[in-house]
Structures are given as structure tokens and as C-alpha cells.
ZAKE-116179 format. One record per residue: residue in three letters; z, x, y of N, C-alpha, C, O in turn. Coordinates in steps of 0.05 Angstrom, whole numbers, plus 5000, padded with zeros to 4 digits. Atoms other than C-alpha are relative to their C-alpha. Layout:
% ZAKE-116179
<"ala",<Z,X,Y>,<Z,X,Y>,<Z,X,Y>,<Z,X,Y>>
...
***
This chain:
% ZAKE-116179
<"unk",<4994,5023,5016>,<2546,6732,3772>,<4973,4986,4993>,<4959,4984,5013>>
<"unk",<5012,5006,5012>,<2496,6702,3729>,<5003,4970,4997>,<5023,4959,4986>>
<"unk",<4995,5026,5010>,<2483,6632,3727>,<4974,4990,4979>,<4951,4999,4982>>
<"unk",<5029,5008,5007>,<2434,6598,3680>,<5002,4968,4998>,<5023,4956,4992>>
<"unk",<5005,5027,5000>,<2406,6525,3682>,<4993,4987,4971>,<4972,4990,4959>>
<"unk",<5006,5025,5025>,<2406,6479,3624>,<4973,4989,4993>,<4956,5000,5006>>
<"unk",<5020,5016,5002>,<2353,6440,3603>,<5009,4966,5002>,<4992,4948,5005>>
<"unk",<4985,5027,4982>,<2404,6374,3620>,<4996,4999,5027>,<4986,4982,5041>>
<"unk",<4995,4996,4967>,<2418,6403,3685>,<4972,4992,5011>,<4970,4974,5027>>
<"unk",<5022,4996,4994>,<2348,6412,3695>,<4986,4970,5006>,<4971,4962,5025>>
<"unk",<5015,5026,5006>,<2330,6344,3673>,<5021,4987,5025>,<5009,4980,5045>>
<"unk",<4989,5017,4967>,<2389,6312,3731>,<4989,5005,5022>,<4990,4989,5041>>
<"unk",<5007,4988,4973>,<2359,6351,3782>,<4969,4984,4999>,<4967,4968,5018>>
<"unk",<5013,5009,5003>,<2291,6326,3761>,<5006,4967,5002>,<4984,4956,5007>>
<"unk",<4996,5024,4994>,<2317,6253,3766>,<5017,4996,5029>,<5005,4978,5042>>
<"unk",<4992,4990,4973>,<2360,6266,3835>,<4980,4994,5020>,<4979,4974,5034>>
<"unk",<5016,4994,4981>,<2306,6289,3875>,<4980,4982,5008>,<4976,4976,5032>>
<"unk",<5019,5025,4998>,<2250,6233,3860>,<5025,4970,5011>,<5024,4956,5031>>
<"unk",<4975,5026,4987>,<2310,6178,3873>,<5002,5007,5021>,<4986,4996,5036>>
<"unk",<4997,4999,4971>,<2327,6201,3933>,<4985,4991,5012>,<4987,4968,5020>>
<"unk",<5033,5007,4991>,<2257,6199,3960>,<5003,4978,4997>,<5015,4966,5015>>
<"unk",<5001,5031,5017>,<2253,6134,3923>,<5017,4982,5016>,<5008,4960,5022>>
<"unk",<4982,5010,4988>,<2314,6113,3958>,<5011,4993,5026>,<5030,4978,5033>>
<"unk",<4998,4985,4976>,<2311,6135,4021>,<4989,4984,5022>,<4996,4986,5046>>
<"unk",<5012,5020,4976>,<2269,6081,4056>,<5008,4968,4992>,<4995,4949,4998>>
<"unk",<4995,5027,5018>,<2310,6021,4012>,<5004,4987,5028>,<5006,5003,5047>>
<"unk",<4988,5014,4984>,<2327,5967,4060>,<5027,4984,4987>,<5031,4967,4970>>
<"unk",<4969,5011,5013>,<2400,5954,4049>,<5004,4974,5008>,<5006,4957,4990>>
<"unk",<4991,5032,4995>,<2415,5889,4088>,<4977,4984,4996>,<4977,4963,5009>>
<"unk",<5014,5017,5013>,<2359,5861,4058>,<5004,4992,4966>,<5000,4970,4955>>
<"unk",<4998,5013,5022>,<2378,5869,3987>,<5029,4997,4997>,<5041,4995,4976>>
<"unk",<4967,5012,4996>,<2452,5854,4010>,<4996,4971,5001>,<5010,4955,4989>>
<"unk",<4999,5034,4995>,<2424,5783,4035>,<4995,4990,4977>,<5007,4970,4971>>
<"unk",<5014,5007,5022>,<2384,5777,3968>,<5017,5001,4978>,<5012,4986,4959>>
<"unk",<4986,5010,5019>,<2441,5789,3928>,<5032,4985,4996>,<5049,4983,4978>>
<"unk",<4981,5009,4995>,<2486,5751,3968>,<4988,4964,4990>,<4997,4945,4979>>
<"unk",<5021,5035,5009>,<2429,5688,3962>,<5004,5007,4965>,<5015,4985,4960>>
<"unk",<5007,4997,5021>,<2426,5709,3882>,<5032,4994,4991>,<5032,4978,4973>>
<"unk",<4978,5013,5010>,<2503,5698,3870>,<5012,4972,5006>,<5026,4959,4991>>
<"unk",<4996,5023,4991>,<2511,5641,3906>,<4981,4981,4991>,<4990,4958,4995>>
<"unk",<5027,5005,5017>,<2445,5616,3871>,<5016,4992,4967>,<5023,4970,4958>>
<"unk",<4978,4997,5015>,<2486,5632,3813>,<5032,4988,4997>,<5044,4977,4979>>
<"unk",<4971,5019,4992>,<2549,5603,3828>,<4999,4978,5000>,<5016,4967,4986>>
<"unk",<5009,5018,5010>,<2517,5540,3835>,<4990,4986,4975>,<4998,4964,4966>>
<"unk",<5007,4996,5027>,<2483,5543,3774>,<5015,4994,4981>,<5008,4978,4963>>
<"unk",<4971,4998,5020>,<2550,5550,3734>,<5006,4976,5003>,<5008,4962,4983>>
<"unk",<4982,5014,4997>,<2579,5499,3770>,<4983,4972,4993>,<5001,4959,4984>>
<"unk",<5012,5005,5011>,<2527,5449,3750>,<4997,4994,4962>,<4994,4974,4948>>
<"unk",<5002,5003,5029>,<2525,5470,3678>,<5036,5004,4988>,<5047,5005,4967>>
<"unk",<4969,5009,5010>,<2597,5465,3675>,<5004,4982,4998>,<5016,4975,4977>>
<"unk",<5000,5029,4993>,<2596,5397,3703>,<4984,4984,4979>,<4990,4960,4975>>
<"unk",<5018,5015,5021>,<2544,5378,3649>,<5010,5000,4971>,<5008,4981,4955>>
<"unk",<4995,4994,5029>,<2573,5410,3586>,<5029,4976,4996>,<5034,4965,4974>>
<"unk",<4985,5011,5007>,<2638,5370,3608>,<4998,4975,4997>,<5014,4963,4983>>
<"unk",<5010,5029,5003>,<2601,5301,3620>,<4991,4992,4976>,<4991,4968,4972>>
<"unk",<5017,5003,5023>,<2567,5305,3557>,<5026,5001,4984>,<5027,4980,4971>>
<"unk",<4981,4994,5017>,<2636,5329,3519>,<5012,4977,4999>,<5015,4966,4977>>
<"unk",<4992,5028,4996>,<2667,5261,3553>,<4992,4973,4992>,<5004,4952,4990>>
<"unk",<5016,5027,5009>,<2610,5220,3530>,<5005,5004,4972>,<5007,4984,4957>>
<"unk",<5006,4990,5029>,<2610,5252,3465>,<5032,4988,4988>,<5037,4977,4966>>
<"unk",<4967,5011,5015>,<2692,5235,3458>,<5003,4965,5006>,<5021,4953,4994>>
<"unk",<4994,5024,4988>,<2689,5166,3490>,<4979,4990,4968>,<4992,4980,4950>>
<"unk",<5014,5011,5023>,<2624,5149,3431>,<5015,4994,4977>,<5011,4973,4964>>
<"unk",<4983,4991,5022>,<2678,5176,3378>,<5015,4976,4997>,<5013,4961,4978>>
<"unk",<4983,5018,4997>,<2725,5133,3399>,<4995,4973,5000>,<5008,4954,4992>>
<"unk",<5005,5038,5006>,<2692,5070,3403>,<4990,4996,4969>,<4994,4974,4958>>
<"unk",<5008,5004,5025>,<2662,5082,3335>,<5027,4986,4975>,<5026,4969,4958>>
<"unk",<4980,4983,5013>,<2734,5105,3307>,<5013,4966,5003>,<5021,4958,4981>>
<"unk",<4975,5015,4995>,<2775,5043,3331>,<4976,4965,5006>,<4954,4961,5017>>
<"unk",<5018,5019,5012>,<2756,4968,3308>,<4993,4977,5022>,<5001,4980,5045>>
<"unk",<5005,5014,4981>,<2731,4913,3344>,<5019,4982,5019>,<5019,4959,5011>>
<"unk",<4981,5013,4975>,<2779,4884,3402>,<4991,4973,5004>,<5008,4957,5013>>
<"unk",<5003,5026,4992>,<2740,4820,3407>,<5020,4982,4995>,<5029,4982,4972>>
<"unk",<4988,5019,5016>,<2783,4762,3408>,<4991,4980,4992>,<4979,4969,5010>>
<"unk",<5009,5016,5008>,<2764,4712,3368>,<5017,4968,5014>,<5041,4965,5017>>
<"unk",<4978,5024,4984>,<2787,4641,3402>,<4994,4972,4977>,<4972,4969,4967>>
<"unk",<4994,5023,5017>,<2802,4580,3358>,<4984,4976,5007>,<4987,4975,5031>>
<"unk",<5008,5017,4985>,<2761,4519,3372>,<5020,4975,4988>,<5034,4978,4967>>
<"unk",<4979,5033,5004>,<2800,4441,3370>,<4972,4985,4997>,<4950,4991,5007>>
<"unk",<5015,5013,5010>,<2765,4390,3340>,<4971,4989,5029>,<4948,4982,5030>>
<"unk",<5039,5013,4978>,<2720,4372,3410>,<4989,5024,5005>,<4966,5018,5010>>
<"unk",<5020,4979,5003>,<2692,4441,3414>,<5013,5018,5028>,<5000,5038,5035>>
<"unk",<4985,4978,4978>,<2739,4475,3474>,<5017,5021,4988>,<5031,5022,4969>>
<"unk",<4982,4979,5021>,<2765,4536,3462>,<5022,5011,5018>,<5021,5021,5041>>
<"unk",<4979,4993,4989>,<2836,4547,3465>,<5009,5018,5009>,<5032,5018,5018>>
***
């Protein structure tokens, strides 16, 4: 039986072999902690710019609204000695 190799194949095997190596002395529960600190890092982050986009949306509708709707002052009547009713 005859097999022949690719020049793909060739090329996985050529990326395989250096990774491994490459891989081989990673420290796992170190970049487990690092990407347990990096989502939670993250997670914060969000929660933050969520909290901001909606304070700002609130300020932004409350401005509207006071523009939108007329002045409420009441005006009070004065009596001829100057107290107001």
C-alpha cells in the first residue's frame, strides 16, 4: 500500500510538531487564573459602562422633558399691602 503526503498534510505536521514543543511547558493554572482575573476584569467593565450609558440616557430624557413641558411656577396674586395670597 502506497501512501503519499500532501503538501497540506505536510504543512499540519509542520505546524503540530513546533506547538507541541511550544506548548508543552505552558503553565495552565496560571493562564486559568489570568483569564479568570481578565473576565471578571471584564465583567466589571460592562457593568460600569452599562450603568453609565443608562445614567446619561436618564439625564438625557429627564433634560427633554423639562424643556418639552412649560413652566409650573405659580404665579401668586398680590392684595393691595403687598402679601401674597
Amino acid at each position: 500500500m502506497r501512501t503519499e503526503t500532501t503538501a497540506y498534510q505536510g504543512a499540519i505536521n509542520n505546524v503540530f510538531l513546533p506547538g507541541t514543543i511550544l506548548l508543552a511547558n505552558i503553565d495552565v493554572t496560571g493562564l486559568l487564573e489570568y483569564a479568570l482575573k481578565a473576565g471578571v476584569g471584564g465583567l466589571i467593565w460592562l457593568g460600569f459602562k452599562i450603568a453609565g450609558e443608562y445614567l446619561e440616557r436618564k439625564r438625557k430624557l429627564e433634560q427633554k422633558q423639562d424643556e418639552e413641558k412649560p413652566s409650573r411656577k405659580r404665579k401668586h396674586k398680590k392684595s393691595n399691602n403687598g402679601i401674597a395670597e
